[in-house]
N, C-alpha and C positions, 0 to 999 in steps of 0.2 A: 651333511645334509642341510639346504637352506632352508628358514624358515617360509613359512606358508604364507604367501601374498596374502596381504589385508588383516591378517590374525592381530587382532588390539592386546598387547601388552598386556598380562596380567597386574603389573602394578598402576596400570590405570582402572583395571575394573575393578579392583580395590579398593583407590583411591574414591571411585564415583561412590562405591557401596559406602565409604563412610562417610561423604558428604551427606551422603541421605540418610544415616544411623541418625546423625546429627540434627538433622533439621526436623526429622521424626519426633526423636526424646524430646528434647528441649521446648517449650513453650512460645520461646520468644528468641527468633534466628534474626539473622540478618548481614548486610555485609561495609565492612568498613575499609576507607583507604591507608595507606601506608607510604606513599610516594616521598622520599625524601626524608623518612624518619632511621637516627642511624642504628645498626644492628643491635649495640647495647641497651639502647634505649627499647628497643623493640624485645628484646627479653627482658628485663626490666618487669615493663608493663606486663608482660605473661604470668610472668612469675608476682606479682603484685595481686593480680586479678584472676589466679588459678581456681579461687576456692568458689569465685562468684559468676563466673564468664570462663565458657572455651574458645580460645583462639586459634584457628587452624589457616597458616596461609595454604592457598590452592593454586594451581595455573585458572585461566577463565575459561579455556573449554573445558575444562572437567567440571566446572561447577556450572557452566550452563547443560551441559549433558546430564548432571545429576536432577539439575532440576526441570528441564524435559520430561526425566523419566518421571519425577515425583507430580508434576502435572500440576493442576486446579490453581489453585491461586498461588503456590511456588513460583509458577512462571510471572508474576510479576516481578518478580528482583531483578531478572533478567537485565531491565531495561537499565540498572544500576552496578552491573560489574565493563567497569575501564580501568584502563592501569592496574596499578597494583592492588589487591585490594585482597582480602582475608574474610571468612567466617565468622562472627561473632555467635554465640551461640549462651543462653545463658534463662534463666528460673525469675530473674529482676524483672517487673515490670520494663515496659519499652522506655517510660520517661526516667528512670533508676539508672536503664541500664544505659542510656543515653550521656547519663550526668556520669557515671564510671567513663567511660569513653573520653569525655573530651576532658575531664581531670586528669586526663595522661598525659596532656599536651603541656608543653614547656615551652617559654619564649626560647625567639632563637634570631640569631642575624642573618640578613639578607647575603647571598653569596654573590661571589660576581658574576654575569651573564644573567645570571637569572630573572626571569619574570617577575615584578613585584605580584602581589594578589592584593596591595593594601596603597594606600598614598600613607608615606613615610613623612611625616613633620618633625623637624628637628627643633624645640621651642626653646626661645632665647632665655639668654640665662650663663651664670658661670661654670666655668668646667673648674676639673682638678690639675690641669696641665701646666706646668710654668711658661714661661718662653722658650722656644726652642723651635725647631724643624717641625714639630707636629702642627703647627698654626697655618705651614704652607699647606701640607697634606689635607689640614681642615677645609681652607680658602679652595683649595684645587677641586673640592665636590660641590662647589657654588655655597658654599655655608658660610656667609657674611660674618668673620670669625675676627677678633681685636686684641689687643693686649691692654688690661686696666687692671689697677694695682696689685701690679705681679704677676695677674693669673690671666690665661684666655677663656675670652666671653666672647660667645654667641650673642651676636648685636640684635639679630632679627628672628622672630620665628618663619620660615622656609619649608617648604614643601620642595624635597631632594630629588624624589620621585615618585611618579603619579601611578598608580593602579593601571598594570598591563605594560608598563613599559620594562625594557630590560636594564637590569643593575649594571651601569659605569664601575670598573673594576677599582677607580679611586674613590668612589662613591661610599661604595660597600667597605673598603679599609677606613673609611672616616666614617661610617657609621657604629664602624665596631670600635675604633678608637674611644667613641664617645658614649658607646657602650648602648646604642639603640637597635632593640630587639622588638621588629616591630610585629612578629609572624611568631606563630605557636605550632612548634610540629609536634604531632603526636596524630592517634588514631583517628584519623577524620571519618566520620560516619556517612553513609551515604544513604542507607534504608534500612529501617529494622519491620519485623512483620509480626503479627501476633493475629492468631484466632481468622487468619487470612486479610486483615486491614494492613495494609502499608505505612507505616509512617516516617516522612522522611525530616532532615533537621529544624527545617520551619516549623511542622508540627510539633518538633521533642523539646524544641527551645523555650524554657516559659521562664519567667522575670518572676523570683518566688517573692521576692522582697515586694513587688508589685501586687502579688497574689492575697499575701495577707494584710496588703491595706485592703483588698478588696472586700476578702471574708470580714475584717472588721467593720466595715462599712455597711455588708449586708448585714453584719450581727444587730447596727445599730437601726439599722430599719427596720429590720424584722421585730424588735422588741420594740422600735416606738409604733409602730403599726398594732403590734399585737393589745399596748396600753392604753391606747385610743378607740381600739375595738372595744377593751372590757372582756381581753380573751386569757385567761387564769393559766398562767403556768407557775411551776417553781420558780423560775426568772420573773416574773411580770406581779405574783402577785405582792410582794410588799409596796410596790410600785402603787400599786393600784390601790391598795390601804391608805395610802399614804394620801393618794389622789382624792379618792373618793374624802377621807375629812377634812382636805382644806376644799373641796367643793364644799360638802354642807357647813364648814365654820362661814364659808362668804356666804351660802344663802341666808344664814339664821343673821349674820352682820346686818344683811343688805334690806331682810324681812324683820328687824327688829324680835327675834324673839329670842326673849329675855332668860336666857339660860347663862347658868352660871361661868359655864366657859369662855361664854362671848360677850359679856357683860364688860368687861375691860373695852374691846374691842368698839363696842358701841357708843361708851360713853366716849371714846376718841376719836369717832366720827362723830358724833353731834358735836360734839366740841370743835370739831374744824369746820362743821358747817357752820355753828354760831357764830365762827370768826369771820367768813364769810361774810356770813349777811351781816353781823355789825359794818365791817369794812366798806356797804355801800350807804347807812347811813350817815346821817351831816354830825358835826360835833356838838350839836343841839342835843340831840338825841341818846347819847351816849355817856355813862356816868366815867367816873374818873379810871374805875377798875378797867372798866371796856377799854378805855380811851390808853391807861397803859400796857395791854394786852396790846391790842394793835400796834403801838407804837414801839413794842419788844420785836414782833414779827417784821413792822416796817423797814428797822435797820438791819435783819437780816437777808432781807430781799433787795434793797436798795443798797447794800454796798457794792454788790457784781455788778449792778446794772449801772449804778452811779461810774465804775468804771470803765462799761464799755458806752457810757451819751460821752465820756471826756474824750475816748479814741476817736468814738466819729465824728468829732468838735473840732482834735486834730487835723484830721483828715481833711475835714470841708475848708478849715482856713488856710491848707496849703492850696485846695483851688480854687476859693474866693477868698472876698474881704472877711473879718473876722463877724463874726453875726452878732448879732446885739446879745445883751444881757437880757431883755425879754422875750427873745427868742429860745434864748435855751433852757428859761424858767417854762416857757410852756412845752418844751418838747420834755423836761421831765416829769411836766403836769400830765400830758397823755400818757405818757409809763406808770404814773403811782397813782392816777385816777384821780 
């Protein structure tokens, strides 16, 4: 007896009913590619990631039929099943479950024919190779290759091949010679979906290391923000203790008042103002003490400065004649007043 024209296969309506068991349970579905990854590697990965993520590969009309039937925002994925591509299915957030994902990928070398997806740079520098036949094989993929003491060196850094071009079959054996893996195959993600928001790799991709300069950054704003407000937290408030007494030790300095804290303080400011105002009267005026007080401070401020009037003294007699002797007596008469 022949079967009955158009009757669907029971192990596809099986197949669809578990695509949508799947997509139901789970929180955070979505679907990822597999083009190119070899079969070990790809149970590998399953078996790695059983206990966190389900991995179910599917044909792509049975997974767009399941999600037809499951409708509303399911049908966004759609626009993301080509080639090969698998079920991810899994309880991890999206950005979680995102980083499992592409921690499966492993460098790998380009194969011949193949599409690059990258520009391959081979950067100069020594190899492990002695002399021998492998130096042709190098030179023959355009890799400006030498021999220097003993060993072969890449002369130049080279760009072998550029993004979108296909791999030269001598290309790809001298890259593997020289052991560059410029491509990571593993589970390539293409869209994961939570709570019906889409998010595809540009979303999931985030620079952690980026991240937390950033939280530390706003950490540091937010607390000096908060210690300029005079806003009390656990964090802020010894800050602010701290703040608030060297403000009132400079008012009570600045206001003279005469507490015993800042009594040190104040006699070390009158005392630099006194030096001050001695400093602007004439040597008439000033007793011997005065006169070697100043003269203590003098040679401490006049040694630096005494050495940079000799630099620019330097200076001016490589582009004039040398300047007189009373000239440079008065240019260090307007420095020390």
């Amino acid at each position: 007896m022949s079967a009955v024209r158009g009757k669907v296969p029971q192990w596809k309506v099986d197949a669809v009913e578990e695509i949508k068991r799947l997509f139901r349970e789970y929180p955070v579905v979505g679907i990822a590619g597999f083009r190119g990854v070899p079969s070990s590697q790809f149970q590998s990965v399953r078996r790695d990631l059983r206990d966190e993520v389900a991995i179910r590969v599917v044909k792509n009309t049975l997974l767009k039929l399941a999600l037809e039937s499951l409708g509303g925002d399911y049908k966004k994925l759609e626009d993301y099943i080509e080639d090969q591509v698998a079920i991810v299915a899994s309880r991890l957030n999206p950005f979680k479950l995102f980083k499992k994902l592409e921690n499966t990928k492993t460098p790998s070398p380009l194969k011949p024919n193949q599409v690059s997806p990258v520009d391959v740079v081979v950067e100069a520098g020594p190899t492990n190779f002695p002399p021998g036949p492998i130096l042709g094989e190098i030179q023959a993929a355009g890799i400006p290759a030498a021999i220097e003491k003993g060993k072969i060196v890449v002369k130049n850094t080279v760009t072998v091949v550029k993004a979108g071009e296909v791999v030269k079959p001598e290309v790809a054996r001298a890259l593997n010679l020289l052991e560059v893996k410029p491509i990571k195959i593993g589970l390539d993600t293409k869209a994961l979906m939570e709570n019906g928001i889409v998010f595809t790799p540009v979303d999931l991709a985030i620079d952690e290391a980026q991240v937390f300069e950033d939280f530390i950054e706003a950490a540091r704003k937010a607390l000096n923000l908060a210690v300029n407000s005079a806003y009390v937290t656990e964090e802020t408030a010894e800050i602010l203790i701290q703040k608030a007494f060297l403000d009132a030790k400079n008012l009570a300095i600045n206001a003279a008042v005469f507490e015993k804290e800042v009594m040190p303080d104040i006699l070390a400011k009158a005392y630099s103002e006194m030096l001050a105002v001695a400093n602007l009267l004439g040597d008439e005026a000033l007793d011997e003490d005065l006169k070697e007080r100043l003269s203590g401070l003098s040679v401490a401020v006049q040694q630096p400065a005494a050495e940079q009037v000799e630099e620019a003294k330097e200076e001016e007699e490589e582009e004039e004649e040398e300047p007189k002797e009373e000239e440079a007596l008065e240019g260090l008469g307007a420095l020390f007043g």
